[in-house]
KEKOLNU-262031 format. One record per residue (C-alpha): residue number from 0; x, y, z. Coordinates in pm, whole numbers, m for minus. Example, Ala and Ser with C-alpha at 12.3 -4.5 7.8 and 13.67 -1.06 7.14 Angstrom:
REM residues 2
VOBA  pos      c1      c2      c3
VOBA    0    1230    m450     780
VOBA    1    1367    m106     714
//
This chain:
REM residues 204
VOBA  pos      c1      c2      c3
VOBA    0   m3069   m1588    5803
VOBA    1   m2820   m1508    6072
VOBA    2   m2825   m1527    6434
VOBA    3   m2597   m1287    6632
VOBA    4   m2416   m1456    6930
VOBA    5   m2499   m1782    6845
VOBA    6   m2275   m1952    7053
VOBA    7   m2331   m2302    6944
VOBA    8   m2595   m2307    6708
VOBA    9   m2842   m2395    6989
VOBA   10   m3110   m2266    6820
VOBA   11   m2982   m2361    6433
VOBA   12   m3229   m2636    6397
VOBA   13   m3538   m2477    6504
VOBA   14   m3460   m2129    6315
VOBA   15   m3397   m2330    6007
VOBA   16   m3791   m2499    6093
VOBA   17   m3849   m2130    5985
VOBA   18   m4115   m2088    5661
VOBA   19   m3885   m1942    5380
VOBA   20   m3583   m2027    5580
VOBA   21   m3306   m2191    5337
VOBA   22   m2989   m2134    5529
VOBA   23   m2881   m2053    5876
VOBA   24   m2547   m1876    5990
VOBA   25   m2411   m1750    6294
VOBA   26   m2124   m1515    6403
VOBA   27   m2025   m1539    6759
VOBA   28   m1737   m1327    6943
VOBA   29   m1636   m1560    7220
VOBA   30   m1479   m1908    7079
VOBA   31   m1494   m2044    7385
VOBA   32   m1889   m2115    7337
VOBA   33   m1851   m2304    7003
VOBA   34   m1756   m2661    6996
VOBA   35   m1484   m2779    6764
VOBA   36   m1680   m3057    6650
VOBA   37   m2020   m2955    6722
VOBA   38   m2273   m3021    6410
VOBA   39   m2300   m2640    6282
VOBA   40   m1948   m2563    6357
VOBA   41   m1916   m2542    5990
VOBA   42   m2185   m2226    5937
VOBA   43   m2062   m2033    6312
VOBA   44   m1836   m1789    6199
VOBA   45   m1597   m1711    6504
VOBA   46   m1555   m1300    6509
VOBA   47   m1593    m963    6594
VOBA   48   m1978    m801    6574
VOBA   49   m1869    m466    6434
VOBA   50   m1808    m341    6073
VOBA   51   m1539    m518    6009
VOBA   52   m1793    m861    5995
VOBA   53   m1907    m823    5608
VOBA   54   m1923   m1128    5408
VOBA   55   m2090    m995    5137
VOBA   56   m2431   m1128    5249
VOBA   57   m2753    m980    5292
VOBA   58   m3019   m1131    5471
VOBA   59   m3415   m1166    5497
VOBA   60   m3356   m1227    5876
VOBA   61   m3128   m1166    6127
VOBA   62   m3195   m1257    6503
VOBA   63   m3020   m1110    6813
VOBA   64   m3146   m1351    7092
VOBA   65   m3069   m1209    7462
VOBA   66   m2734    m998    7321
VOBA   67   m2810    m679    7306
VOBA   68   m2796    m693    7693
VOBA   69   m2442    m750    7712
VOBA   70   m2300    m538    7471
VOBA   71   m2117    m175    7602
VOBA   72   m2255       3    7298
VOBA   73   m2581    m226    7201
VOBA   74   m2677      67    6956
VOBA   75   m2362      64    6708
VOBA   76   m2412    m339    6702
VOBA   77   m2803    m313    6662
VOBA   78   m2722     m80    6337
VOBA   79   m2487    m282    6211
VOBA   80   m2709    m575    6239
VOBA   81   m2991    m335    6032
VOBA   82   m2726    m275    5763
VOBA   83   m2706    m665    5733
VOBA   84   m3037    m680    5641
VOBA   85   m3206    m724    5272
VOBA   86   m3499    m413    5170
VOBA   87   m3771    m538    5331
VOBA   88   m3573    m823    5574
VOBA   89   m3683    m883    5974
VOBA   90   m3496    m773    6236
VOBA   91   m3576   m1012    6571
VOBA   92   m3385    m972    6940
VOBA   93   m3499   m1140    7300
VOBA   94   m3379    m926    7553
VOBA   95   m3479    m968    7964
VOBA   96   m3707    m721    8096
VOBA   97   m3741    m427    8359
VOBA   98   m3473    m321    8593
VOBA   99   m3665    m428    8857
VOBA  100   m3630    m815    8802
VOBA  101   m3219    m767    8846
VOBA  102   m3076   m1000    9013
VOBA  103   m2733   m1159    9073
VOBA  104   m2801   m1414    8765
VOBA  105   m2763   m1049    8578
VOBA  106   m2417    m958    8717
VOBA  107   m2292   m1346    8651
VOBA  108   m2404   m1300    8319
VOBA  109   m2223    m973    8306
VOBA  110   m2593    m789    8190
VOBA  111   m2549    m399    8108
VOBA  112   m2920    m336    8173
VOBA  113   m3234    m497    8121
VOBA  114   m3505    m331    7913
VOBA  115   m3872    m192    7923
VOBA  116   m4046     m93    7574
VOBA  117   m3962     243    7679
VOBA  118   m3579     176    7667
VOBA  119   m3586      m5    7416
VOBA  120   m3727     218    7211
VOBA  121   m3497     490    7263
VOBA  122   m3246     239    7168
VOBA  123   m3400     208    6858
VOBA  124   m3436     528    6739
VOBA  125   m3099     543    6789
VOBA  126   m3002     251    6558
VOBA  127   m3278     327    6311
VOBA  128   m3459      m5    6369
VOBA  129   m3874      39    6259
VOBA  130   m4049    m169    6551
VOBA  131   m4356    m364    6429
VOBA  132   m4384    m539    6739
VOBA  133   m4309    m591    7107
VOBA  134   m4435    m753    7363
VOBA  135   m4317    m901    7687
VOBA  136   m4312   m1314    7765
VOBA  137   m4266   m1493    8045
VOBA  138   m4477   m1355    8237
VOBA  139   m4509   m1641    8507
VOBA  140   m4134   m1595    8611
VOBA  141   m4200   m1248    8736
VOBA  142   m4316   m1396    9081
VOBA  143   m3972   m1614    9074
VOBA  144   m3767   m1304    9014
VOBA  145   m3945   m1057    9274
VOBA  146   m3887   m1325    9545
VOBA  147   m3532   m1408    9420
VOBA  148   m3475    m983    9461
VOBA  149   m3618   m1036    9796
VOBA  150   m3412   m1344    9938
VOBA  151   m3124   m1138    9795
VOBA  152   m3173    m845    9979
VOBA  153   m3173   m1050   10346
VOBA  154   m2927   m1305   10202
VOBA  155   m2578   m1121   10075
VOBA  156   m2371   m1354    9870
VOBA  157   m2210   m1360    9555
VOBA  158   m2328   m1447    9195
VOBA  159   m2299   m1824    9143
VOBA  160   m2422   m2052    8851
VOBA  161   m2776   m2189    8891
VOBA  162   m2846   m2564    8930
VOBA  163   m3013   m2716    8610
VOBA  164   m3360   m2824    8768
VOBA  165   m3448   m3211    8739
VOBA  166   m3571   m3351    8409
VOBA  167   m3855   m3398    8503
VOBA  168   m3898   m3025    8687
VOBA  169   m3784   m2911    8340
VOBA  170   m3986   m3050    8147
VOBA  171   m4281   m2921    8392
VOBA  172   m4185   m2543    8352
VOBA  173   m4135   m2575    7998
VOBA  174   m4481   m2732    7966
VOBA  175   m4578   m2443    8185
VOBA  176   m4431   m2184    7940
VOBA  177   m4563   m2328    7631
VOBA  178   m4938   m2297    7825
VOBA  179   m4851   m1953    7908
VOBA  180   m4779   m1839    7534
VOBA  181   m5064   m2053    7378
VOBA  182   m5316   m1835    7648
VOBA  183   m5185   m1519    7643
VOBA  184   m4936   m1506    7332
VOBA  185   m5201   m1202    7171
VOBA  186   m5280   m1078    7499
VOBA  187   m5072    m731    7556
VOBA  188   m4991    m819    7901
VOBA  189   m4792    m524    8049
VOBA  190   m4540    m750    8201
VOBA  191   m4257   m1039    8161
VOBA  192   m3918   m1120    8247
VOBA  193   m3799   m1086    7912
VOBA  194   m3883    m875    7582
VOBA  195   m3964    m958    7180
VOBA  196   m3916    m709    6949
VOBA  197   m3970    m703    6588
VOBA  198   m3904    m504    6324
VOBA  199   m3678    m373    6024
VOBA  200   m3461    m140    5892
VOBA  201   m3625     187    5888
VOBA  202   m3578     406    5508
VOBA  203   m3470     710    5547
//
């Protein structure tokens, strides 16, 4: 499989957890986000996402997990990404959800947009991607990002990096997450601060 703006291989081990999975790659643009030494250094290829990144592979999945958000032209990378793909592979991408929940993390992050199934959509019948599935997550941070829009409209400032909460904080709000999915994971809740989309190449 490949992952698409891997940066590090964050995700390496638990992708390769995968059923079917047998090796995991990763191209990322900026080399500034891969460690020399870092343990999947080895399997990041460092590089351009645009035709001219062909190794000769195809593969039965390739993930694009919150990128598509910060690309100028997310549908030329999205069908390149499709052409990557084996007959019959999975296309998967993350993206964050609804204009509304913009905030200033979104400009530090240098965001283009954020997407709604309807956007997304349009974006892929523009890159000829099939959607299976969609379906928003994370739908408890909604709250957090409607008051962080709020305290942003009576507090100007400028974008800054967000503390990393407390272990133990973390570790609370991940718990919190995992509840969340296990609850309403089949529920077609009609908001969430970010979007899953799956699909595949569609035949012409």
């Amino acid at each position: 499989m490949l992952d698409v703006g891997c940066g590090d291989g964050l995700f390496f081990d638990a992708l390769a957890k995968l059923p079917g999975v047998e090796l995991v790659e990763g191209v990322e643009p900026a080399a500034a986000l891969v460690s020399p030494d870092g343990p999947h250094r080895a399997r990041i290829h460092i590089a351009r996402f645009d035709g001219s990144f062909d190794l000769g592979r195809r593969y039965s999945l390739v993930v694009m997990l919150d990128v598509l958000e910060h690309l100028p032209d997310p549908a030329a990378s999205l069908r390149h990404a499709l052409s990557l793909l084996e007959p019959g592979g999975v296309f998967v991408a993350t993206v964050p959800s609804f204009m509304a929940f913009w905030t200033r993390h979104d400009d530090l992050n240098h965001h283009y947009t954020r997407y709604d199934k309807t956007s997304f959509d349009a974006l892929a019948a523009e890159a000829g991607l099939h959607i299976d599935q969609s379906r928003y997550f994370f739908h408890w941070t909604a709250a957090a990002k409607i008051a962080t829009r709020i305290k942003e409209a009576l507090i100007p400032g400028e974008p800054a990096s967000p503390s990393v909460p407390p272990p133990v904080v973390n570790r609370a709000l991940y718990a919190l997450s995992r509840l969340e999915e296990r609850v309403l994971g089949a529920v077609p809740v009609p908001f969430g601060t970010s979007l899953l989309v799956v699909g595949g190449r569609r035949e012409s």
